[in-house]
C-alpha positions in Angstrom: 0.0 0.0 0.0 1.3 3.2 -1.0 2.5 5.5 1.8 0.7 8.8 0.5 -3.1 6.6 0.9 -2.2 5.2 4.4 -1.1 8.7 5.4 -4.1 10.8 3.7 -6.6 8.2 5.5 -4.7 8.3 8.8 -5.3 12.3 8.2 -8.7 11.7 7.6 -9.6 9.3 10.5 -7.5 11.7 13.3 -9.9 14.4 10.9 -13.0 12.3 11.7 -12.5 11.7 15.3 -11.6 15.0 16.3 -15.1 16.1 15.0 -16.6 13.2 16.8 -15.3 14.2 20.2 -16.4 18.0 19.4 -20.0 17.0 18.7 -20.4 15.0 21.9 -18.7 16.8 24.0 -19.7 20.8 23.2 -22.8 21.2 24.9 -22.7 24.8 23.3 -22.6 23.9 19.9 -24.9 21.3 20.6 -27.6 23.8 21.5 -26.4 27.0 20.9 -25.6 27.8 24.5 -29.2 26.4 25.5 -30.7 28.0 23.1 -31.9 25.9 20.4 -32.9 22.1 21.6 -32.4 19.6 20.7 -29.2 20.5 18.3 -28.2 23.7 16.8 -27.6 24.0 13.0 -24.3 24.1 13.5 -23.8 21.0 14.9 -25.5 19.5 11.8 -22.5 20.9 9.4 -20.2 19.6 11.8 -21.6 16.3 11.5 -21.6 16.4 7.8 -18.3 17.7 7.5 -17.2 14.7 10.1 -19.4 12.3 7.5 -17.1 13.4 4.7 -13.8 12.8 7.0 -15.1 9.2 7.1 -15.5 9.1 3.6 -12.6 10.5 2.5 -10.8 8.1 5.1 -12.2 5.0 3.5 -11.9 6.0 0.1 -8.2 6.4 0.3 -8.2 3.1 1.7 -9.8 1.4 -0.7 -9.4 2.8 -4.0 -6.3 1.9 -6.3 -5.2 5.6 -7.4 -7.5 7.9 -4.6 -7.6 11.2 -6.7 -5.2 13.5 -4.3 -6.5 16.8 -5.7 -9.7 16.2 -3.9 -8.0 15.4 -0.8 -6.1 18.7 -1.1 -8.8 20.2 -1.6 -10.6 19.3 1.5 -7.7 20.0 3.7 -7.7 23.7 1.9 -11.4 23.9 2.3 -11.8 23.0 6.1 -9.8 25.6 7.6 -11.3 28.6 5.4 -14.2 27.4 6.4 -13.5 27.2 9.8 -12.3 30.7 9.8 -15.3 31.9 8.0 -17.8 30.3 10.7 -16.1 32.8 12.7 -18.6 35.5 10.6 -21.4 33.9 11.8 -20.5 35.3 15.1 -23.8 37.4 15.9 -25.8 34.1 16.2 -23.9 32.5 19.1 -24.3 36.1 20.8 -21.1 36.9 20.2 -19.7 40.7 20.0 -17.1 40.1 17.1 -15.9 37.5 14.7 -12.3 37.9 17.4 -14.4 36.8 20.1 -16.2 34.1 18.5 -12.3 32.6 17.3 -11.5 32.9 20.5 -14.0 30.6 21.7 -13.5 28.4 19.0 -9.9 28.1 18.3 -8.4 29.5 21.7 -6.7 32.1 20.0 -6.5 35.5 21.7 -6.4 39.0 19.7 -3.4 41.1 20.9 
């Protein structure tokens, strides 16, 4: 097995379980701080992201020649939209798209 596939799926999987632990664990996101029951929109396009994760996993597994562009693609994709959730910040009652990454990603505007 070629080492690119086992590393792309491996990517994937850590990918995949990352957003698993986030959608169990985040009662926040789960319910947009209490707000919404019994899950918040955003936890749906986490899950379908994490559905995708799975996906790609497999599919690098499986297939003979996995098309890499796509892959690269993803892994381009995901953290732009990541960043631009941030925008979204006024309906998690958020003051600014700084706050809001903070929350998210931990990171703190200097």
């Amino acid at each position: 097995m070629r080492t690119d596939k086992v590393v792309l799926s491996f990517i994937f999987f850590v990918c995949f379980a990352l957003t698993v632990v986030i959608l169990v664990t985040d009662q926040n996101l789960q319910t947009n701080f209490g707000a919404v029951k019994p899950y918040f929109i955003h936890w749906y396009g986490l899950l379908i992201t994490g559905f995708v994760d799975l996906i790609g996993g497999v599919l690098f597994l499986v297939r003979r020649n996995p098309p890499l562009f796509v892959a690269s693609i993803w892994f381009v994709f995901m953290p732009i939209f990541m960043v631009a959730d941030t925008l979204t910040y006024a309906e998690v009652f958020f003051n600014s798209p700084a706050q809001f990454a903070v929350y998210l990603f931990g990171f703190h505007s200097t």
